[in-house]
Each structure stands twice: as structure tokens, then as C-alpha cells.
C-alpha positions as CSV (number, residue, x, y, z in Angstrom):
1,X,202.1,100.9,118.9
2,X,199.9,97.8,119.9
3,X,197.6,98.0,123.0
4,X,199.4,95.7,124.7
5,X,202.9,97.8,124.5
6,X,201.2,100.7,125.6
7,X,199.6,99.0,128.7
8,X,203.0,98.2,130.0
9,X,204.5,101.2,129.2
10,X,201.3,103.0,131.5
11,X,202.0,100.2,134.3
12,X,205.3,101.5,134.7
13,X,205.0,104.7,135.0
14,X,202.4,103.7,137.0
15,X,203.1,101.0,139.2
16,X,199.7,101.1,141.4
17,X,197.5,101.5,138.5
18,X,195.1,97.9,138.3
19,X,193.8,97.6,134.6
20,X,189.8,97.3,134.6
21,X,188.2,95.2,131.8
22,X,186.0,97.1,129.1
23,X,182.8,95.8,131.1
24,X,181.3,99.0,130.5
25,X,181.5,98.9,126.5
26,X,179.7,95.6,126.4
27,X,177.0,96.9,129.0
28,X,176.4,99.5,126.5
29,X,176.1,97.5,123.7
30,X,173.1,95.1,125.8
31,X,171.4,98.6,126.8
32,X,171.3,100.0,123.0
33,X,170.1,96.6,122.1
34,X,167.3,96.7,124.3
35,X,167.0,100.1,123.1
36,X,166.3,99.0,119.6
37,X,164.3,96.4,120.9
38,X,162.1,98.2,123.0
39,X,162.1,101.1,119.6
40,X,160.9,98.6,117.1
41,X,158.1,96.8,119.8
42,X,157.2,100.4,119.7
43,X,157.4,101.0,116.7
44,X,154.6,97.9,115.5
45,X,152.6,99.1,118.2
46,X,152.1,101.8,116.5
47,X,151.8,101.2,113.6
48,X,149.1,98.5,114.5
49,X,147.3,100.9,116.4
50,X,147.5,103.5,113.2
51,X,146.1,100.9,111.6
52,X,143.2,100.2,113.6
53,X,142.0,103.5,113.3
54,X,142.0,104.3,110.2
55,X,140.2,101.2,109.8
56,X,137.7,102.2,112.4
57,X,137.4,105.3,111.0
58,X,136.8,103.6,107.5
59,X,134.1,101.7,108.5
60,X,132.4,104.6,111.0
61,X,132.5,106.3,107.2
62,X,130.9,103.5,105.7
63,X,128.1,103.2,108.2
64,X,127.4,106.7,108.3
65,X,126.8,107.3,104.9
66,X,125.1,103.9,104.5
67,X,122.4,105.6,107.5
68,X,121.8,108.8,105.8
69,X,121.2,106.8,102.3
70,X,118.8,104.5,104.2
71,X,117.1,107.4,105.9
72,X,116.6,109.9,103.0
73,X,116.3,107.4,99.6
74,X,114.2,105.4,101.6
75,X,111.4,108.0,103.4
76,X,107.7,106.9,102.7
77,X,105.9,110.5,100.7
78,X,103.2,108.2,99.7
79,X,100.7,105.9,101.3
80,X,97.5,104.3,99.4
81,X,94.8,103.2,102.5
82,X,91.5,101.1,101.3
83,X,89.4,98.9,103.3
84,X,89.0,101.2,106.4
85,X,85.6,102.2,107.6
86,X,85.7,102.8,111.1
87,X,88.9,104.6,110.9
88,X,89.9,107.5,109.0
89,X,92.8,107.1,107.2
90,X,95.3,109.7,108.9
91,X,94.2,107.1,111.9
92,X,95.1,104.2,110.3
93,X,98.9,106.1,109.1
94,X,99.4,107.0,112.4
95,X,98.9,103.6,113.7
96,X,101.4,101.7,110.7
97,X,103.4,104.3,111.0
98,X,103.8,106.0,114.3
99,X,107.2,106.1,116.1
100,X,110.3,107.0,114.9
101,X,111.6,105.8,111.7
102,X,107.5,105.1,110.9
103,X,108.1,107.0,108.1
104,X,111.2,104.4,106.6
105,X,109.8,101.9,104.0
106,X,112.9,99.4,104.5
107,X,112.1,100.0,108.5
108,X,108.3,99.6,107.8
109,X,109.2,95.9,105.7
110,X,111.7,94.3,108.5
111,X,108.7,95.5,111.1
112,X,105.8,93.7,109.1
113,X,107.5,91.2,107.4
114,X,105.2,88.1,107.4
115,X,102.9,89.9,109.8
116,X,99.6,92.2,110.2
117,X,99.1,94.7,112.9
118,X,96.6,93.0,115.1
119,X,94.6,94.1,118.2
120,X,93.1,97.2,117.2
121,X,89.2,98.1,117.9
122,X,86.9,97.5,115.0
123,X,90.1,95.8,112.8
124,X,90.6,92.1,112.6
125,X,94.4,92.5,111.0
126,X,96.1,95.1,108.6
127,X,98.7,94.0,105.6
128,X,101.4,96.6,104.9
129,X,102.8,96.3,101.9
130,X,105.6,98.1,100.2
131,X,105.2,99.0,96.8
132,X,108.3,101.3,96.0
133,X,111.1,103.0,98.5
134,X,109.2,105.8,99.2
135,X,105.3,103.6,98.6
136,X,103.6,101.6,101.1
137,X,99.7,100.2,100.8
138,X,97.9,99.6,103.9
139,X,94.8,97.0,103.4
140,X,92.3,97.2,106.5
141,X,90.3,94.2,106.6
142,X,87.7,95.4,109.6
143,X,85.4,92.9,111.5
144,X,82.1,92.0,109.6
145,X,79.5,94.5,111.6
146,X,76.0,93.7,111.4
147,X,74.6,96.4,113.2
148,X,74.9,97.7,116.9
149,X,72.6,98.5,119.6
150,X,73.3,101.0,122.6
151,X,73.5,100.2,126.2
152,X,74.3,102.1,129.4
153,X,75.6,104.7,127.2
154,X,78.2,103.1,125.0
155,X,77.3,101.4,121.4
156,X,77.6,97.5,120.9
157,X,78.5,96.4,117.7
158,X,77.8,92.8,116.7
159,X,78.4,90.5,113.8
160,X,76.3,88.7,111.9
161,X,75.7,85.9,114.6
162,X,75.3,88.0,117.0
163,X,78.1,87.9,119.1
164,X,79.2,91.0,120.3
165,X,82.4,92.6,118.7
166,X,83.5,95.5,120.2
167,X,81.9,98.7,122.0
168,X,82.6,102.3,122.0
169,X,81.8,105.2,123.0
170,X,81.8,106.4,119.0
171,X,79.2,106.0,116.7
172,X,80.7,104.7,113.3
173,X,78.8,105.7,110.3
174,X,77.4,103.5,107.9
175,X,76.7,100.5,110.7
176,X,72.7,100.8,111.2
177,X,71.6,101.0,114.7
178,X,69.1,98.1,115.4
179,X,66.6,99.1,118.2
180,X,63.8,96.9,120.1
181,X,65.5,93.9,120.8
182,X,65.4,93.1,124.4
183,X,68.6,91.6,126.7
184,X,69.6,92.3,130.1
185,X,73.7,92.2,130.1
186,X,76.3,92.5,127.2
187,X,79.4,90.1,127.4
188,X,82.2,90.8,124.6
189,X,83.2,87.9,122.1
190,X,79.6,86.6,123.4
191,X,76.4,86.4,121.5
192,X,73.9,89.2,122.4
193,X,71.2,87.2,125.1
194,X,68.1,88.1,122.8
195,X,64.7,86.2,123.3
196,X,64.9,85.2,119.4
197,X,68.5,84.0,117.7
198,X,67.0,84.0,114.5
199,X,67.0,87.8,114.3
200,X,70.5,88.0,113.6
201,X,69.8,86.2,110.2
202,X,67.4,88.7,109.5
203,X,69.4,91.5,110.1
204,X,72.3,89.9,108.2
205,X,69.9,90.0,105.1
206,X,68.3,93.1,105.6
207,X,71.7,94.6,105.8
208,X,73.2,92.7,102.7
209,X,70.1,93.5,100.8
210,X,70.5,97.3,101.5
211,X,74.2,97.3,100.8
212,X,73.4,94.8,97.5
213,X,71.2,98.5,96.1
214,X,73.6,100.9,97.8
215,X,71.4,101.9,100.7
216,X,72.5,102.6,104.1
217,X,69.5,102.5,107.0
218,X,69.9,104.7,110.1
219,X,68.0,102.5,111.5
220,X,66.8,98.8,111.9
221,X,63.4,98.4,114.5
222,X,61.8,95.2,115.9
223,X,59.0,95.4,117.7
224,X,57.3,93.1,120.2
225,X,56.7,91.0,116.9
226,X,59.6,91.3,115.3
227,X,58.0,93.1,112.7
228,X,60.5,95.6,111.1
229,X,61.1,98.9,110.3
230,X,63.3,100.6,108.9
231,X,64.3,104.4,109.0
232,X,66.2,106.6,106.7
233,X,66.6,109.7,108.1
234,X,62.6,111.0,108.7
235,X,60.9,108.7,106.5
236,X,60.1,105.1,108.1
237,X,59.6,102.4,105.9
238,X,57.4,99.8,107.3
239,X,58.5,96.2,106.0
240,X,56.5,93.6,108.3
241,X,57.8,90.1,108.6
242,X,61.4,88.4,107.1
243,X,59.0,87.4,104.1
244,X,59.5,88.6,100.8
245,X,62.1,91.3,102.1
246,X,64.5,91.0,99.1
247,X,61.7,92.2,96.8
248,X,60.7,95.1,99.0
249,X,64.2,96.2,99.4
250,X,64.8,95.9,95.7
251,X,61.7,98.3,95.0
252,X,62.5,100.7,98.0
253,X,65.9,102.0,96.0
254,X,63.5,103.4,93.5
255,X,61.2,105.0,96.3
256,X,63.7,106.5,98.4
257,X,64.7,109.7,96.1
258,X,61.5,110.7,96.0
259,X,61.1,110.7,100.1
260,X,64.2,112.3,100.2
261,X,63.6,115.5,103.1
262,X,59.8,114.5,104.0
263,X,58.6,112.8,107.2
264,X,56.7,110.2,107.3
265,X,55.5,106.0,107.2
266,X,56.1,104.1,104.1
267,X,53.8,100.9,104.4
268,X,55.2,97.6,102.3
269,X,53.9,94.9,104.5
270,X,51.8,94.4,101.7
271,X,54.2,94.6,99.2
272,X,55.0,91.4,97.1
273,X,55.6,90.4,93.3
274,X,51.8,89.9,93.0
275,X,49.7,92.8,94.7
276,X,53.5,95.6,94.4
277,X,51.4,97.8,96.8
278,X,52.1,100.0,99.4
279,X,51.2,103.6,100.4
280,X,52.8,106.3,102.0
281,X,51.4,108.4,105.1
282,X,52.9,111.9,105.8
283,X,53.3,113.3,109.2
């Protein structure tokens, strides 16, 4: 029987009944539509969002393992130092390489790539080089000392021209202490106000001519006349005037053993390639 037949047959039976259009069905259809609509939206969403994370998990992996390569393969375990004299060179480690990651060569490169580490006491710059992952070399080049004197209980260290370099309150070894010169003030990066200049040049030799025969001076003294003297430990050797220094210096290395522990004045003031005299008085 068609749908049609059996509508009319219902009708009359039913005479009041008023025949309502299958809105509902087609409602239904829209909402499961939207439905599977809304499912698949969800559905990318997902999925994007799966995605993402494993991505971001990926590369969280990546830069992890990338950090603890850097950190281990890379850890410094040997360090060469030259060219420090001021400084010891635990000192001059701890100053490279102090902080954290100090101790990373690929750190320790970005840090002093195309650069020294300036401003330091004593040290005009210092190259760090890396040599190997776990091998740096730290080359001090420290300011050229002459000599220092001390005033108002701190040491002032000067170069060769006299101006002053640095002071301290620590005495650095193998930087002879130059006494008798007379000044009033100290100004740093300023040339020592001495009655007489020139004595820096003398120093400057006396200094290179003792380091020329491996000697080191505790002492360099000036005296009203800028005579000079010089003292290694008790014994004081007794050079006069600027003249003829290099020769007396050059014969001094052969005297020096032999005054090695004994207390006393070693007169060269006389002492030139002619006459080659000179005496020693014991205290």
C-alpha cells in the first residue's frame, strides 16, 4: 500500500487528525551534519595539536642531548699559562675562567673571540686561545715594570719612563725595589716627580743588563749623587756612576756565587776594561 492510500484511510477513521510534515526528520539530518562537522573540526584539532607536541617534544630531545654533549665533550682538563709574573697561575685560571660554564672551551671561544681580558692590575691584556675541546693557552702579556719604590705604605711600580703603573699593597718578586730617589706625591698613569728624569734610563739599563746575565737585584740605591748600589740579599755591590755599567754588570755574574751568604760592600767604581779592579769589604 502507498503512503498516500494509507493517509486517507488514517483520515477517515480519523476525521480530526491534521497531518504534520516530517520537519523533524530534516532537523535531524542539519543537527548530525553539524555533528560531523563539529567531530572532524575536532578531530584536525587534534590531530594538529598531537602534532605539535611530539614535535616539541622532538626538538626539547634534540636540545637536551645537544647540552649535555656540549657540556661534557667540551670541559677544559687542561690549561697551559706562560707569561705571568705577578700572578700565579691558579690566579690567572680563576680569572679566564671563573663563573659558570668557565670551565667549557666552546663557552671560553664565543667569550674571547677577537678579544683579551683587559683591566686587570699588573696585566696590559691576556689572549685565550683554544687549542683542543678540552685545551686552552692563556698568554699574559704584563706591563713592562722597571722597578718600584714604596710610599705611605703601599709599593709603586713604574715603567721604564717613569710613569707610575700600578700600586699595591703586594710586593711582586723579581721587580727590584729602587730606593733614594726623592718625590713628594704619586699620581697613577703619571711620571714619578723625581729631581732627575734621566734616572729612569739608568734603571732601565741596569735592569736589562741584570736580566741580560740572569740576575735579579733586591735592590737598586741612589744616593744624593746618583751614585748606585746595588744589593743582593747581604752583599752590596757598589757600582758608582751610569759609566761603564754594562761591563761591571757583565763581571758581577762571575762574583756573585762566591758572595753568596756573606755580608758585606763590593766596590766596582773603579772597575773598567782597563784597571778590572775592585775589592770587597766584609762587615
Amino acid at each position: 500500500m502507498s503512503s498516500k492510500r494509507a493517509v486517507k484511510k488514517v483520515k477517515k477513521k480519523n476525521p480530526n487528525l491534521r497531518l504534520v510534515k516530517n520537519e523533524t526528520t530534516q532537523s535531524e539530518k542539519n543537527r548530525l551534519k553539524q555533528k560531523d562537522k563539529h567531530e572532524k573540526v575536532r578531530f584536525g584539532k587534534s590531530k594538529r595539536i598531537l602534532i605539535l607536541s611530539i614535535t616539541l617534544i622532538l626538538l626539547l630531545t634534540v636540545l637536551v642531548g645537544g647540552y649535555a654533549y656540549i657540556i661534557t665533550d667540551y670541559t677544559v682538563t687542561t690549561v697551559h699559562v706562560e707569561g705571568n709574573i705577578h700572578y700565579t697561575n691558579e690566579e690567572i685560571m680563576e680569572m679566564v675562567m671563573g663563573g659558570r660554564y668557565g670551565n667549557n672551551s666552546l663557552f671560553l671561544s664565543l667569550k674571547y673571540r677577537d678579544k683579551g681580558v683587559d683591566d686587570i692590575p699588573f696585566i696590559q691584556t691576556m689572549d685565550v686561545t683554544i687549542e683542543a675541546k678540552d685545551t686552552i693557552r692563556i698568554t699574559v702579556y704584563e706591563k713592562a715594570l722597571a722597578g718600584y719604590v714604596s710610599y705611605l705604605g703601599r709599593y709603586v711600580y713604574f715603567d721604564k719612563d717613569g710613569i707610575v703603573v700600578e700600586t699595591s699593597e703586594e710586593e711582586t718578586q723579581g721587580i727590584p725595589q729602587v730606593t733614594g730617589l726623592k718625590f713628594d706625591h704619586v699620581i697613577l698613569h703619571e711620571p714619578l716627580p723625581v729631581e732627575k728624569p734621566e734616572v729612569f734610563d739608568e734603571i732601565l739599563n741596569i735592569t736589562q743588563q741584570l736580566g741580560k746575565y740572569g740576575l735579579s737585584a733586591d735592590k737598586i740605591y741612589f744616593d744624593s749623587d746618583y751614585q748606585v748600589t746595588l744589593v743582593f740579599g747581604e752583599a752590596r755591590i757598589s757600582l758608582g756612576d751610569s759609566k761603564d755599567v754594562d761591563e761591571k754588570i757583565m763581571k758581577l755574574q762571575y762574583i756573585l756565587p762566591d758572595l753568596a751568604g756573606k755580608s758585606g760592600t763590593l766596590d766596582m767604581r773603579e772597575y773598567n776594561e782597563d784597571t778590572r779592579s775592585y775589592s770587597f769589604e766584609q762587615d
